[in-house]
C-alpha positions in Angstrom: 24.9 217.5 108.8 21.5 218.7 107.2 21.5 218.3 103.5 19.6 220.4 101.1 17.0 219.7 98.4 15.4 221.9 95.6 11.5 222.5 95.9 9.8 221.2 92.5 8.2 223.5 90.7 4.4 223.3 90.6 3.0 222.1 87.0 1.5 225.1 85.3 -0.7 222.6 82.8 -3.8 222.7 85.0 -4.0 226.6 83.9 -3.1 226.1 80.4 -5.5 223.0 79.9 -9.2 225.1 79.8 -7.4 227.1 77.0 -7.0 224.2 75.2 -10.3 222.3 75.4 -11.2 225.5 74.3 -9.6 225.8 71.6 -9.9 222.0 70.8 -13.6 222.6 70.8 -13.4 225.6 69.0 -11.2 223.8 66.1 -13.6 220.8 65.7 -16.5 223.3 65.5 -15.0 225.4 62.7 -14.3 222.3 60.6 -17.6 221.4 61.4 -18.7 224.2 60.1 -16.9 224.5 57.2 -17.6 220.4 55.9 -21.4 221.2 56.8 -21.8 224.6 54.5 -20.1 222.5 51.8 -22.8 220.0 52.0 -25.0 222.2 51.5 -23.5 223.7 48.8 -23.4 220.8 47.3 -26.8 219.6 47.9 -27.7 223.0 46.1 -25.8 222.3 43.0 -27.5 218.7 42.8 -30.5 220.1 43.4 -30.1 222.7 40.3 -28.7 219.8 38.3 -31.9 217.9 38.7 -34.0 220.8 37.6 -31.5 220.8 34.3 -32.5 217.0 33.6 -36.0 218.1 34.1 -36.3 220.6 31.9 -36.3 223.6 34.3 -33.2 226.4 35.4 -32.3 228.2 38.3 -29.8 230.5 37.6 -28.6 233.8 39.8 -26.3 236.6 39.7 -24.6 236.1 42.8 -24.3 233.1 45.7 -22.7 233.9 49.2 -22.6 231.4 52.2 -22.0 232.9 55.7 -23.4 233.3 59.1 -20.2 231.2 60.8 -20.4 230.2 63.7 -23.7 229.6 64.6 -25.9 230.0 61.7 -25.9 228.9 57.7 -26.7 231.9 55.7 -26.8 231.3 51.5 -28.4 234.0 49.6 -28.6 234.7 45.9 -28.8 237.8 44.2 -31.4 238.3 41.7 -32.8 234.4 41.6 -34.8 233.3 39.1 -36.4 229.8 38.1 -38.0 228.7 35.0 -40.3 225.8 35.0 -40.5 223.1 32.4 -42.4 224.0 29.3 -45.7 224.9 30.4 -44.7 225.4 33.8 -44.6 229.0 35.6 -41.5 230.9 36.4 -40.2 233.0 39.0 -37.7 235.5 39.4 -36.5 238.4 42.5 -34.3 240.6 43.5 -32.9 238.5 46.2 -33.6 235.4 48.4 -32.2 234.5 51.9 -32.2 231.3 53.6 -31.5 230.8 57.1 -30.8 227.5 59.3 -29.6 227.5 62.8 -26.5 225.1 62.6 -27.7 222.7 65.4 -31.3 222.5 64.0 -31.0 221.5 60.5 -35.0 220.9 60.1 -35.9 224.5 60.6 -35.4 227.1 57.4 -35.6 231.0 57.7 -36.4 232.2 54.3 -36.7 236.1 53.3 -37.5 237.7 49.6 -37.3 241.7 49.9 -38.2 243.3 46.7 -39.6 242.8 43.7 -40.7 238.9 42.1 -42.4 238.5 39.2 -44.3 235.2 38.7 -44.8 234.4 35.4 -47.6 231.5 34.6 -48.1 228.6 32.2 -50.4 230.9 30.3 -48.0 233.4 30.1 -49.8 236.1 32.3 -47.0 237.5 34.6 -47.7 239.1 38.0 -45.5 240.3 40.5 -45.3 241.3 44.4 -43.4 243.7 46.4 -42.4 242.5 50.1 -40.5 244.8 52.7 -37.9 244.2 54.7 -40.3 242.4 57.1 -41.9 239.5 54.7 -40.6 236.1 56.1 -41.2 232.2 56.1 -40.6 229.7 58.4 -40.5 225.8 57.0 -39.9 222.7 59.4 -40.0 219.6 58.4 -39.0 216.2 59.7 -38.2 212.4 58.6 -42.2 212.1 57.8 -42.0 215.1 55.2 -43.6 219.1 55.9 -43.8 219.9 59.9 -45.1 223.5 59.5 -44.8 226.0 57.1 -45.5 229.7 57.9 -45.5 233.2 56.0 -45.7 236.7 57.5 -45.8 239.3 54.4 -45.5 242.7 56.5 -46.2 245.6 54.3 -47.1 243.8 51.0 -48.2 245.0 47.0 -49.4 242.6 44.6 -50.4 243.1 40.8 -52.6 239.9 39.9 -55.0 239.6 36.7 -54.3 243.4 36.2 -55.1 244.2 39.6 -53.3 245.8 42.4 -53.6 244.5 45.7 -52.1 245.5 49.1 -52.0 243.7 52.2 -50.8 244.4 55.7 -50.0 241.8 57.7 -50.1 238.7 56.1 -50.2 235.5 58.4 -50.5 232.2 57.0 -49.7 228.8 58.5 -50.3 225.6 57.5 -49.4 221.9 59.1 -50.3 218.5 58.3 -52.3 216.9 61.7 -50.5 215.2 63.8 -52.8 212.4 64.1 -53.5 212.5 60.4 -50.9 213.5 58.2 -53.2 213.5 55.1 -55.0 216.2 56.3 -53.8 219.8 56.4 -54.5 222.5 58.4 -54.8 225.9 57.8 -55.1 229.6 59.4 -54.6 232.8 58.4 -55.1 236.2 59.0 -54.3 239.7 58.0 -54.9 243.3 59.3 -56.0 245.2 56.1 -56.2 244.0 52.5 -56.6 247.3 50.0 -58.5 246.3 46.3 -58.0 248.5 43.3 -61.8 248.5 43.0 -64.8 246.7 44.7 -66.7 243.7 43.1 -68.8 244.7 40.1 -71.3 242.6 41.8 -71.4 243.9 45.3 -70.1 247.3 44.8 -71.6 248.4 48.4 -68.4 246.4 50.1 -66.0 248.7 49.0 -62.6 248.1 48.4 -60.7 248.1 52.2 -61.3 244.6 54.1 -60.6 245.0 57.8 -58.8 242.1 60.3 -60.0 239.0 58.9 -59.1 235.4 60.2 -59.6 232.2 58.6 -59.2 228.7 60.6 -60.5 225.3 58.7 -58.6 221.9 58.0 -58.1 220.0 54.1 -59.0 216.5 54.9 -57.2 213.7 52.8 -55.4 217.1 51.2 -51.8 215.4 50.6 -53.4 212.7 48.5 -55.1 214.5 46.4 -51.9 216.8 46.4 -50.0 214.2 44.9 -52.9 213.0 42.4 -52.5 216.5 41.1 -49.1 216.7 40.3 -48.3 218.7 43.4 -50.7 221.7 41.6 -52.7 223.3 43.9 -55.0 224.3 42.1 -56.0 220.3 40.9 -56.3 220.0 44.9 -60.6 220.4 44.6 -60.9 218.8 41.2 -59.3 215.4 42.8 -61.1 215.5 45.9 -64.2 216.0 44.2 -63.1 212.8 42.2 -61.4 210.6 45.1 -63.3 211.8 48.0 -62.5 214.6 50.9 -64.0 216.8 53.5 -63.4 220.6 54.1 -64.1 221.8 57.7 -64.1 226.2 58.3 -64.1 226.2 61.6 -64.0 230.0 62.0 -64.2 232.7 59.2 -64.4 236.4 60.5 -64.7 238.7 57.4 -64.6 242.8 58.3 -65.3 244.1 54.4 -66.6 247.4 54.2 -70.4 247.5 56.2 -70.0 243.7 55.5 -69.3 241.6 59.2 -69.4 238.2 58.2 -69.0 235.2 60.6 -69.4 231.8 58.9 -68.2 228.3 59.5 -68.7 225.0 57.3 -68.7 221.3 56.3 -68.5 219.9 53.7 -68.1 216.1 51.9 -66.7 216.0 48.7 -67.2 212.7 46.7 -68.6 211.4 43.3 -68.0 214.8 42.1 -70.4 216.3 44.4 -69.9 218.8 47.6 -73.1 218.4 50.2 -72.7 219.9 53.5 -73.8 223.1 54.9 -72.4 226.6 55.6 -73.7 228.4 58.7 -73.2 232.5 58.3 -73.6 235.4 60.6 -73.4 239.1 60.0 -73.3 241.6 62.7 -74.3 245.3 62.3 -77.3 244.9 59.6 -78.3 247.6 59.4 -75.8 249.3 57.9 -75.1 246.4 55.8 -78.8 246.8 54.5 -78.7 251.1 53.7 -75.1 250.5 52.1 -76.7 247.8 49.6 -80.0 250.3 49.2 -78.0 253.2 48.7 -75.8 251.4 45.7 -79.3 250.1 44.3 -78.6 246.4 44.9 -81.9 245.7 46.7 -83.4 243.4 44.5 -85.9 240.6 45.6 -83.7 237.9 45.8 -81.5 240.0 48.1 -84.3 241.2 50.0 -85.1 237.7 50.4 -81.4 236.6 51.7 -81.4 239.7 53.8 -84.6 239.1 55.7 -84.0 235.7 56.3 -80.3 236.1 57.4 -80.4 239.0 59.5 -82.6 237.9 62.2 -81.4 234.7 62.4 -77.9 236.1 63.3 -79.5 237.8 66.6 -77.9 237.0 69.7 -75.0 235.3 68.4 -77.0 232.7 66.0 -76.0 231.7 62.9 -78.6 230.5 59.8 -77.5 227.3 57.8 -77.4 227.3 54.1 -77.4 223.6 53.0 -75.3 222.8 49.9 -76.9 219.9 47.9 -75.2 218.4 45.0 -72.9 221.9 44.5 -75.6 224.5 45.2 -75.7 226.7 48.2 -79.4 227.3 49.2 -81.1 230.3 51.5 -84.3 228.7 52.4 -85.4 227.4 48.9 -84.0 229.8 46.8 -80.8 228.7 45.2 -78.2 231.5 46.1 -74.9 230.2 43.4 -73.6 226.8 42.8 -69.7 225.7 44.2 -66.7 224.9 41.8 -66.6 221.6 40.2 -69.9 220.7 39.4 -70.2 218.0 36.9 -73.8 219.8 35.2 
């Protein structure tokens, strides 16, 4: 007699189990997510709290956090911050930051619209950016990794003057093998002026691609020593001692082509150094200046001793000796921060 038996039935759990890692995975994630983005909401209402005990306010008319799943995006409508007494103050139509949510060291920040900067003195001015005006700030355990602008199609009203700028590219980064030091370069394609220098009216008011490259040395000291004001950056190297190096400076203003590099030490409230300048097309330099009647004997004098030393690609070197810049021995203008 042959007896029977039933067949098992095959386990359907191996089809079912991808479904669930995924779904595990995509569970943790979201909560991930979600604890993350309160953080940072959280770290944003300390951060305002800390400007309240100081003094200052940042208020908005709207906050929103999004970007799930793979990006945090908090933006606030019309921001504005007000500095401590005698500080400046800021405030914009909107501003966007963005972080990739596996590269929390990395901000995306955008400003469309108008800003108005008010300073300590109580002299506002304002920009416009497009749509296309961005930073970029990185930074790390040791403090700022990089920080980068790109304005697009820019306007600017500063001291009662309008300015507009195309272009905008500026990026700045402590060395690596320095970190006191910073480096700079930046760039643009055209920068418009409302009118051209009462001095030098022959430049015009339309600067071409320009590019600066040069390094701060011992810059984040002196930083610090300021108060974190930039503008107390020269004043305390002057004081505690600094170098600035321009490796590369390519000016395009009006009939003006300008190449110029420089070093200098900063100490004892002194700059020494030297600048070494170059102008291509001379001529035409030279007629504009004759034609606008600014061909007097000392710029004769500059003139004929630059122009033929920037043939063939050479550059003439104006020492700077205790503040002034010389052309030869005639003393062309004196740098900020002399003592006399």
């Amino acid at each position: 007699m042959v007896s029977s038996s039933t067949p098992k039935k095959k386990s359907r759990f191996g089809l079912f189990l991808p479904f669930v890692l995924l779904l595990l995975v995509v569970g943790a994630w979201s909560a991930w997510w979600h604890v993350a983005s309160g953080r940072i909401d959280q770290a944003v209402d300390e951060w305002i709290s800390e400007q309240e005990a100081q003094g200052a306010a940042f208020t908005y008319a709207g906050r929103h956090m999004g970007g799930y799943p793979f990006r945090f995006e908090l933006v606030f409508d019309q921001p504005a911050y007000s500095g401590r007494p005698g500080e400046a103050s800021w405030e914009g139509d909107r501003a966007e930051f963005v972080m990739q949510a596996w590269n929390l060291t990395h901000m995306i920040g955008r400003m469309p619209g108008h800003h108005v900067i008010t300073g300590a003195n109580g002299i506002r001015n304002s920009v416009d950016f497009d749509g296309h005006a961005a930073f970029s700030l990185s930074w790390n355990k040791a403090g700022l990794n990089r920080f980068g602008f790109q304005s697009g199609e820019a306007q600017a009203l500063v001291g009662g003057q309008v300015y507009e700028i195309s272009n905008l590219s500026l990026n700045l980064a402590p060395r690596p093998e320095s970190p006191d030091d910073l480096m700079i370069a930046a760039q643009w394609d055209k920068l418009a002026l409302e009118a051209a220098p009462v001095a030098a009216p022959y430049l015009g008011t339309e600067l071409g691609p320009s590019r600066l490259i040069g390094e701060v040395r011992s810059f984040f000291p002196a930083y610090e020593a300021a108060g974190r004001e930039v503008g107390g950056v020269w004043p305390m190297l002057l004081e505690d001692g600094g170098e600035v190096e321009v490796a590369q400076l390519l000016l395009d203003w009006g009939p003006l082509d300008l190449g110029a590099q420089a070093n200098l030490t900063l100490a004892n409230g002194r700059s020494n150094g030297a600048f070494k300048v170059r102008i291509e097309n001379a001529d035409a330099l030279k007629q504009a200046m004759i034609d606008t009647g600014h061909w007097n004997q000392q710029e004769q004098v500059v003139f004929g001793t630059l122009a033929p030393a920037s043939r063939d690609g050479g550059f003439l070197t104006l020492p700077v000796i205790d503040d002034t810049v010389f052309v030869g021995p005639v003393p062309l203008g004196k740098l900020p921060g002399s003592r006399s």
